[in-house]
Steps between C-alpha positions, in 0.01 A plus 500: 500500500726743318825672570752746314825666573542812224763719418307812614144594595315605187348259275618542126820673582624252761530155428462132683775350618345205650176351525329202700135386482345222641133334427387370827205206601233604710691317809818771427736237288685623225387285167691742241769756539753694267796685619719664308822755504450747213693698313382847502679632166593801758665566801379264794467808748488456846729241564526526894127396499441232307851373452516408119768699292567528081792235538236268668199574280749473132333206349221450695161483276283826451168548586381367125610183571349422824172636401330210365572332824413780690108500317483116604563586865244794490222363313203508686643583845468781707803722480613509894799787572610667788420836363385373188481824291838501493552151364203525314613790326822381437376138326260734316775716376753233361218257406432817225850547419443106339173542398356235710182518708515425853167303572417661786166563624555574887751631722522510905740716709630330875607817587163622499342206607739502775408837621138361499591258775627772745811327605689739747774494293783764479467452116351291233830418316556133398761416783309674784178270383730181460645555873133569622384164363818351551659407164827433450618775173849379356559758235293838560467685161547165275243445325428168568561429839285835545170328276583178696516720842136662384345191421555349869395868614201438293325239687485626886419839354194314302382330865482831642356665248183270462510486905447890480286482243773778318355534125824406269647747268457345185494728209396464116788630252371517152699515155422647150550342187602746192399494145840409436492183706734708753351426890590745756420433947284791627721619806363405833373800723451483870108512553440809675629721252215357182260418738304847465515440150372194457139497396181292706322311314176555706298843515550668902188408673597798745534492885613228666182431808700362814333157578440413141755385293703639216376515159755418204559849338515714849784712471761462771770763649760393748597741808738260671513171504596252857600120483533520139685635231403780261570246172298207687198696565499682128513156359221336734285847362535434139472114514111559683386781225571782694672821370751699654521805535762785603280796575184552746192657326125467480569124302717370715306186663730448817870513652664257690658721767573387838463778685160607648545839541771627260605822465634523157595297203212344299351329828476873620362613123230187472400612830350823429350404179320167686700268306462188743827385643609147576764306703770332291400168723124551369610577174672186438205287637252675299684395196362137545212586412420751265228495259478591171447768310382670172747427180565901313376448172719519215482832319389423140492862235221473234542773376736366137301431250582190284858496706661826359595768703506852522834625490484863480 
């Protein structure tokens, strides 16, 4: 469970001015924690939201120094944020700065997964979830009391999620290690906009046959999606073997569209082409059971001879 309060919103420019993270037990209880006032080097920013000022951060440690403490917290957790691209992005930025690798292999979002549960709520901000569930928050915008505030959030949201079955929003984040020793954190994309680039490993069998189930490799378009969100369903699609798709043509296998007769939009498109449509509801069921499909070869060139190449 991680939390930051920055001098500004863009990683690399702006700095952290405070951080919190806490390793938690399966049963929610905190069994390590670091928090820390840092001093930024630069101008603390917005001051009427998280409080701190230069006179207050003056002496305070920098980022460097809590770092090593900071890796013994993370190591081998789950990184847990309430929009965690932002504090992910932010760790990643000043963990570089130091030249220290953040070990980090997944990250989940509450704010998404929160959106997953369907709550009714006005928003999904931190204090409006806290009242729903009915926590007690002290110090909004500290970063502490807001990680502490998140990890009692955590657990309700975790009962209704497996209740609803709701598929959790954990993400890989990858890093790259230099020739020079130097590592640098890939940034951390929202799904939907790399998911049409991301490549199946499983050739497209074609058509989806309604009654028979789907076939790792089909490739998938969305035309509106009910009960779920967009993110929840994209993930559930790549997880089975299933591509996704943006456009409607002759290789598109099915779209989940919940409208029987639409009249434009991709529903309206797969329609006329006799690209079978299917109900979000069905969708999601069929999932549980797909079979599997045929792996795409890798493409091997023999055409060098004795491992030159031709270079002109």
């Amino acid at each position: 469970m991680v939390d930051v309060e920055t001098s500004g919103f863009r990683p690399g420019q702006a700095r952290i001015v405070s951080v919190a993270a806490l390793a938690l037990s399966d049963d929610g209880n905190v069994e390590k924690s670091l928090y820390s006032l840092l001093n930024p080097g630069v101008d603390p920013g917005p001051t009427h939201v998280h409080g701190l000022t230069a006179e207050m951060l003056a002496g305070q440690p920098t980022f460097g120094d809590v770092a090593a403490d900071l890796v013994e917290v993370l190591r081998g957790r789950t990184l847990v944020a309430h929009n965690v691209g932002f504090d992910y992005s932010f760790l990643a930025a000043e963990a570089e700065l130091v030249d220290v690798e953040l070990p980090v292999e997944n990250v989940m979002c509450t704010v998404e997964l929160a959106r997953r549960l369907d709550l009714g709520l006005a928003n999904l901000r931190l204090e409006t979830l806290a009242g729903h569930w009915g926590i007690s928050q002290m110090r909004p915008h500290d970063a502490l009391d807001d990680a502490m505030v998140l990890a009692q959030i955590l657990k309700p949201v975790l009962v209704r999620a497996r209740e609803r079955r709701v598929w959790l929003p954990v993400h890989p984040v990858t890093r790259r290690s230099w020739p020079n020793g130097r590592v640098t954190h890939d940034e951390l994309h929202p799904l939907k906009v790399v998911a049409a680039r991301r490549p199946c490993p499983y050739a497209n069998p074609g058509r989806f046959v309604p009654q028979r189930p789907l076939v790792q490799g089909m490739r998938v378009g969305l035309a509106g999606v009910h009960g779920r969100t967009y993110e929840e369903v994209l993930e559930r699609i790549l997880h089975a073997g299933l591509a996704y798709t943006e456009t409607v043509d002759q290789h598109t296998s099915l779209i989940v569209c919940d409208e029987t007769s639409p009249e434009q939009g991709k529903g309206y498109q797969a329609a006329g082409l006799g690209v079978p449509l299917v109900c979000t509801a069905d969708f999601i069921d069929l999932l549980d059971t797909v079979v599997g499909g045929a792996d795409i070869e890798a493409f091997t060139d023999t055409t060098t001879v004795d491992d030159q190449f031709t270079l002109f």
